[in-house]
N, C-alpha and C positions, 0 to 999 in steps of 0.2 A: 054303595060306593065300592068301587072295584079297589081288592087288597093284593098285595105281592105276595108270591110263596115263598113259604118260609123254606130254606132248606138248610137243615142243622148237618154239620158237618162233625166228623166223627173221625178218632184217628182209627182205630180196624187194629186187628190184632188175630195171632191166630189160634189164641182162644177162644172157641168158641162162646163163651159165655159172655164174649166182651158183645159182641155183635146181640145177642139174646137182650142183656142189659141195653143199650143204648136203642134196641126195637120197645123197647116197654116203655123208655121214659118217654119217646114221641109218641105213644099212644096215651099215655097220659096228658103231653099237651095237648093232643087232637081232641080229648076228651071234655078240656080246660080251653079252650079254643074249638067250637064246632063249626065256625063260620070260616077258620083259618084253612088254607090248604099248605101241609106241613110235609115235608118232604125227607129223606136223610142219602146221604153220601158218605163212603169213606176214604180217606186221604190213602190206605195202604192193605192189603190182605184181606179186605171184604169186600164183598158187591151188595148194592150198586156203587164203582167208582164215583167219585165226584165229576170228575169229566162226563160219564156217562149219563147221568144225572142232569146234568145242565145241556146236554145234546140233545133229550129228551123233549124237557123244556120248553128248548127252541120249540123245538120240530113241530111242539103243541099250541103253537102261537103264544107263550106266553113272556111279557115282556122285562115284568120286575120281579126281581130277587130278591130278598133280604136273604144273607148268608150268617147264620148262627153258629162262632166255632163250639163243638162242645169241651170246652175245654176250662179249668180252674185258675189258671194264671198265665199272664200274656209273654210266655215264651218263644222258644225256637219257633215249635209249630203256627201259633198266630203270625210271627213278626215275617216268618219266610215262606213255609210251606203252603200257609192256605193263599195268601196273597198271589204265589208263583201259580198255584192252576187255577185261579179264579182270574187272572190276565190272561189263560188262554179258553174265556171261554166263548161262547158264539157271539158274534159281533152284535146281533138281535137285541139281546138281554141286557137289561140294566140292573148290575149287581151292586146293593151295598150291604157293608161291612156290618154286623152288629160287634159289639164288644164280649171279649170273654166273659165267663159268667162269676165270674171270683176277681175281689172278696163282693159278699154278700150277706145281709145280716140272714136273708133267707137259708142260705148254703152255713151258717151257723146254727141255726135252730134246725136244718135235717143234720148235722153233728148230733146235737144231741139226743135228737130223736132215736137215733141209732144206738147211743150211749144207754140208754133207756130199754133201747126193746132188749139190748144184749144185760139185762141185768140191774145196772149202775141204778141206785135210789137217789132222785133228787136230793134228798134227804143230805146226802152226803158231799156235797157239790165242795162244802169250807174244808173236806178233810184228804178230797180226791187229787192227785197229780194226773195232768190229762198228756200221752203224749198225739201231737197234732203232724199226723205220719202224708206227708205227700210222697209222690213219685220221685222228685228230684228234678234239679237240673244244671246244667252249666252255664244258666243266663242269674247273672245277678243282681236283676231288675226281679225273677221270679222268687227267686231266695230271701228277697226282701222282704215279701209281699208274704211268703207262707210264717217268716219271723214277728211283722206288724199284724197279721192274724192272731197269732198264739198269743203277743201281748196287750191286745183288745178282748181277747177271749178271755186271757186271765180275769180281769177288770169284772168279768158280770157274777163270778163269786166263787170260781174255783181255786184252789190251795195253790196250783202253780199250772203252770201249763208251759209244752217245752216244745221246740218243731222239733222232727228227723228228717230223714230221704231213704226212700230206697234205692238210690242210686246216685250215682254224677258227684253229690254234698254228704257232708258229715254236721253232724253225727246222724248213725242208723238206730232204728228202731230200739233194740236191746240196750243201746249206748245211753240213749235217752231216760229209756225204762230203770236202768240200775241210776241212771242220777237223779230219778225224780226219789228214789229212795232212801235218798238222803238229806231228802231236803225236809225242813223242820217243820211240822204239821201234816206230812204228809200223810197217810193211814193204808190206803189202798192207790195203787196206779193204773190209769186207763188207759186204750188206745184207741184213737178215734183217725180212719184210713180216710185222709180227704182227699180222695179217689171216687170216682162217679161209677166205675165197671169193675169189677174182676180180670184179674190176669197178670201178667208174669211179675210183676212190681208189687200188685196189693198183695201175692202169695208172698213176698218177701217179707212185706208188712207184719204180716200174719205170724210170719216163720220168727220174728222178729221180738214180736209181742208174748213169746213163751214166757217170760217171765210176771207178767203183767197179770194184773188181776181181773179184767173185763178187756174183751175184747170187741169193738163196735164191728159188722160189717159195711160194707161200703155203700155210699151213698144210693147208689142206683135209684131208682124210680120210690125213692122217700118222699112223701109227700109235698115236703119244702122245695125240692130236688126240680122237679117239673115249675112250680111256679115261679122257680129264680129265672128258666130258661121262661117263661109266660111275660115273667116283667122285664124284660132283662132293658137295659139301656135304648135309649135313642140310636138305630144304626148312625154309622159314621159316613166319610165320602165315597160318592161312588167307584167300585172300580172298573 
C-alpha cells in the first residue's frame, strides 16, 4: 500500500548541535519505521529549508505529505509558522497536519529516563523535587499545558514537581529550584529540560539548574523520544 512521506519539521537554530540532535532522532524513526520514507526540514537557520524540502518533493512525483512539527507544545510556531509555509507549498502535494508531540505519557518516561542516566535513583522518586524546565512562551494555551504536565507528573510518585521557562514566563529555573527547597519532604531537587535539542534556551536551563542536585540532559533521541514522534496522533486536515 502506497504510504506519504513523513516530513518532520524542525525549528533550526544556530547551534549546531541543534541540527546534530534533531538528524539522530529521524534516524531513529527511520530505524523504527523502515518501510517509512521520513524526511526533515527546518523552519529557520538550517538546511534543508522546509520550502526546499517540499520543492523537492514535488519535483519527485510525490503526492502526500504527512507534516510532523517537532515540537513539545502547540504554540506560536505550530499555530502560525508551520501552517504559513506549508500554504505556500507546491500545488501537487497533499499536505496534512500531524499534531505536536506533547504532552505524551511517552515524552514522560524519556523524562525520566534522562533523570536516571544523569544519576537520580528511582529509589528516591517520594523524596525528589523535580523541576520541569521548558523553553517558554507567550502563548497561554502553551503555559498551560507544561503547568498540567508537572501536575500529572507529580501524581506518579514524586515529592513535588514545579514547571519553569527559560524565557517569555516565570518563574526560571533557579527560581523554581530554591522553592522546591522548601517545600516539606523534599531531600534533593532535580531538573528535568523538556526540550528535545540543545541550544541557547536548554543552556539557560542548565545555567539555571546550578543549584540543583541532578541535572537531566535533554531529551534528544531518548529512546521514548522517537517513539512518541512513531505514534504520534492521527494527522489532522489537509492543508
Amino acid at each position: 500500500m502506497y504510504r506519504p512521506v513523513l516530513l518532520v519539521i524542525a525549528h533550526g537554530s544556530r547551534d549546531p548541535r541543534h541540527a546534530a540532535t534533531v538528524r539522530a532522532l529521524v534516524r531513529r524513526v527511520r530505524s523504527l519505521r523502515p518501510g517509512l520514507r521520513v524526511e526533515v526540514g527546518f523552519l529557520d537557520f538550517d538546511a534543508p529549508s522546509v520550502p526546499a524540502v517540499l520543492e523537492r518533493l514535488a519535483a519527485e512525483g510525490v503526492r502526500d505529505v504527512v507534516a510532523l512539527p517537532l515540537l513539545l507544545t502547540r504554540a506560536f510556531h505550530a499555530k502560525a509558522d508551520i501552517p504559513a509555509v506549508l500554504r505556500e507549498a507546491p500545488a501537487a502535494l497533499r499536505i496534512r497536519r500531524a499534531p505536536v508531540l506533547g504532552p505524551s505519557p511517552l515524552l514522560l518516561h524519556a523524562l525520566e529516563q534522562r533523570l536516571y542516566e544523569a544519576g537520580l535513583d528511582p529509589a528516591d522518586r517520594s523524596s525528589t523535587g523535580v523541576v520541569l524546565a521548558s523553553a517558554g512562551s507567550s502563548d497561554p494555551e502553551a503555559i498551560a499545558v507544561i503547568a498540567e504536565i508537572a501536575r500529572e507528573w507529580r501524581l506518579t510518585g514524586w515529592c513535588a514537581v514545579r514547571p519553569a521557562f527559560a524565557s517569555a514566563s516565570l518563574p526560571r529555573t533557579e527560581d523554581a529550584v530554591r522553592a522546591l527547597r522548601a517545600v516539606p519532604g523534599v531531600r534533593q531537587v532535580a531538573v528535568a529540560p523538556y526540550v528535545l535539542a540543545p541550544g541557547f534556551l536548554p543552556d539557560r536551563i542548565a545555567r539555571g539548574a546550578a543549584g540543583a542536585d541532578v541535572l537531566a540532559d535533554v531529551l534528544g533521541p531518548a529512546p521514548a523520544a522517537p517513539r512518541a514522534m512513531r505514534s504520534g496522533r492521527k494527522p489532522g486536515a489537509r492543508t
